[in-house]
C-alpha positions in Angstrom: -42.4 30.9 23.9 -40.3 28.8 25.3 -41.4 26.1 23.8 -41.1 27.8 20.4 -37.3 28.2 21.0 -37.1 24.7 21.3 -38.9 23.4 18.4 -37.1 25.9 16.3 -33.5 24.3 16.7 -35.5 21.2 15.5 -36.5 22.4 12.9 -32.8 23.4 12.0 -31.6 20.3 12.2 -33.8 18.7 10.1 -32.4 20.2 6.8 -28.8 19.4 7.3 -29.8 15.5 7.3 -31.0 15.9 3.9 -27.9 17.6 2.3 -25.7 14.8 3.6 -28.3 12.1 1.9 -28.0 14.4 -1.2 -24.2 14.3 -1.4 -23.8 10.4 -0.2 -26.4 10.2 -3.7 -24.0 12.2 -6.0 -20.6 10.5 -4.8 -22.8 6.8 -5.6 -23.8 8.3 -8.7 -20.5 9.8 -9.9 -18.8 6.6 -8.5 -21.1 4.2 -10.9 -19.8 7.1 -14.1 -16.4 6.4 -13.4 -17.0 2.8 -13.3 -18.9 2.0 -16.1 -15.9 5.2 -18.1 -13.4 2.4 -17.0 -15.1 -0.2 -18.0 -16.1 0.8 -21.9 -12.1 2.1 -22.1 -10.7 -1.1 -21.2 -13.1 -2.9 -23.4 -12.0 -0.7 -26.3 -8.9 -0.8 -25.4 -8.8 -4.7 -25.4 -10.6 -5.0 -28.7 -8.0 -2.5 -30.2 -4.9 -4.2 -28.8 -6.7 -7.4 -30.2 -7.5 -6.2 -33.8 -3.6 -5.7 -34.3 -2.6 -8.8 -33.9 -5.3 -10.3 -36.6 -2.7 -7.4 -39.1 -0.5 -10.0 -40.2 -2.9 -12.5 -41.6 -4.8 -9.8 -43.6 -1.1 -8.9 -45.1 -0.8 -12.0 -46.1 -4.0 -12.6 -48.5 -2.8 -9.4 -49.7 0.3 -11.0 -50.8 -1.2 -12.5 -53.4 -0.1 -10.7 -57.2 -2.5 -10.5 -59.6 -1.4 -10.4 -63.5 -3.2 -8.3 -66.4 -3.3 -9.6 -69.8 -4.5 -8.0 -73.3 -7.5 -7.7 -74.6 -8.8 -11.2 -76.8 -11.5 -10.5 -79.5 -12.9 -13.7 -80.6 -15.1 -14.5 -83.6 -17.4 -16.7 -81.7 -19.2 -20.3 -83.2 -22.4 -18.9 -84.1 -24.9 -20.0 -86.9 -24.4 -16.8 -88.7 -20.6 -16.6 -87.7 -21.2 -12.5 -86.9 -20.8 -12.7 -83.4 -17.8 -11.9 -81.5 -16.1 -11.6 -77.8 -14.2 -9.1 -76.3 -12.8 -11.0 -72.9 -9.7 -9.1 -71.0 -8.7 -10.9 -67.8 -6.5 -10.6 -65.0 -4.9 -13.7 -63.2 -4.1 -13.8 -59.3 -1.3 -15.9 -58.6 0.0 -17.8 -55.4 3.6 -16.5 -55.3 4.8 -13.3 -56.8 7.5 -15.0 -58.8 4.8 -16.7 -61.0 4.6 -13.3 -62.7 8.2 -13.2 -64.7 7.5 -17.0 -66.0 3.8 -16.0 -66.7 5.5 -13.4 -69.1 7.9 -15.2 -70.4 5.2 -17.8 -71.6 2.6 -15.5 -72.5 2.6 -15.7 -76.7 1.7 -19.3 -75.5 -0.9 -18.7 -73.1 -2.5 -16.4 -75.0 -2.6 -19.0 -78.1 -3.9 -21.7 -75.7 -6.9 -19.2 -74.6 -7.4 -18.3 -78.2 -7.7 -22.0 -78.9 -10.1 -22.3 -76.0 -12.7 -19.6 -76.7 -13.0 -19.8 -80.6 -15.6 -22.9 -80.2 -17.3 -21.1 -77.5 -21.1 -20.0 -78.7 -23.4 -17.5 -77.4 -25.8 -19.9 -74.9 -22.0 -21.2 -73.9 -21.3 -17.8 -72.1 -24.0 -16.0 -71.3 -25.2 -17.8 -68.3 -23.5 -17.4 -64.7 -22.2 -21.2 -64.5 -21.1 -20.7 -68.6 -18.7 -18.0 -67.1 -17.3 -20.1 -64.3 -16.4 -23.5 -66.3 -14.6 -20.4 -68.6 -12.8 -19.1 -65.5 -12.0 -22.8 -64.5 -11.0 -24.1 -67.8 -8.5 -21.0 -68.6 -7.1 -21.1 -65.0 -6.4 -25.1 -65.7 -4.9 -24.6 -69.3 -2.3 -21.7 -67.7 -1.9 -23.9 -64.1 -0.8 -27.1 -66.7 1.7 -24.6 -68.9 3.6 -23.4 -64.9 6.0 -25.1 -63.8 6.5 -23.1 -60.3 3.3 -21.7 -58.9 0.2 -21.4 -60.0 -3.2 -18.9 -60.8 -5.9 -19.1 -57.8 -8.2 -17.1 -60.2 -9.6 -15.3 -63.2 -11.2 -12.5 -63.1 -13.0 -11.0 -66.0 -12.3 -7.0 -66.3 -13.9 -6.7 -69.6 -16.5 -9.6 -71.0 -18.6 -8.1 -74.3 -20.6 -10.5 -77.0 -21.8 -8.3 -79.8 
């Protein structure tokens, strides 16, 4: 019996190792949490503080005005002459101030486009590249009638052969 007493306390022991393996494991695991927590909020953190400062150049392309103008319907150079174009643009300019001479000139801009797109024919504007030498050739005509500024693109709203 005796010697039962004495493995008993053993035996006792034995468990309490365990629970202090079992805590050393939570306070590593819990530790790693916190760490790799701190890690992903500083990341963020940095990439947030970072995208603010890239603000000012995106305000800046949106500086750029753009400038409607009227609908054009155009009897087109066709065989049979009963074809026609219905083209209505807007024009993005480099400087705001464009804007008031682009008004001021526009009984003259819209004769000089007139003048460019009555000798136009169908096969001239359906394709893709048709469309761009268009865009080019009406942003070239306005850019040679400006005297400060100038338009950095056409853009076609409305485009409609019938």
């Amino acid at each position: 019996m005796a010697k039962d007493k004495k493995e008993e306390p053993e035996e006792q022991q034995q468990p309490t190792e365990p629970k202090k393996k079992s805590n050393l494991k939570w306070m590593i695991i819990v530790l790693a949490v916190v760490l790799v927590v701190g890690a992903g909020t500083a990341a963020g953190l940095f990439l947030f503080l970072r995208a603010d400062t890239k603000k000012p150049v995106a305000a800046q392309s949106a500086a750029l005005s753009t400038w409607p103008m009227e609908a054009f319907i155009v009897n087109i150079a066709d065989a049979n002459g009963e074809r026609y174009l219905k083209l209505v643009l807007q024009l993005e300019v480099s400087e705001p101030g464009v804007v008031a001479e682009l008004e001021q000139l526009k009984p003259r801009l819209r004769d000089s486009i007139l003048d460019l797109l009555t000798p136009k024919t169908y096969k001239d504007l359906m394709d893709l590249s048709g469309k761009q030498r268009l865009r080019e050739d009406i942003a070239g005509r306005i850019n040679n009638t400006l005297t400060k500024g100038k338009v950095t693109k056409v853009y076609f709203t409305e485009f409609v052969i019938q």
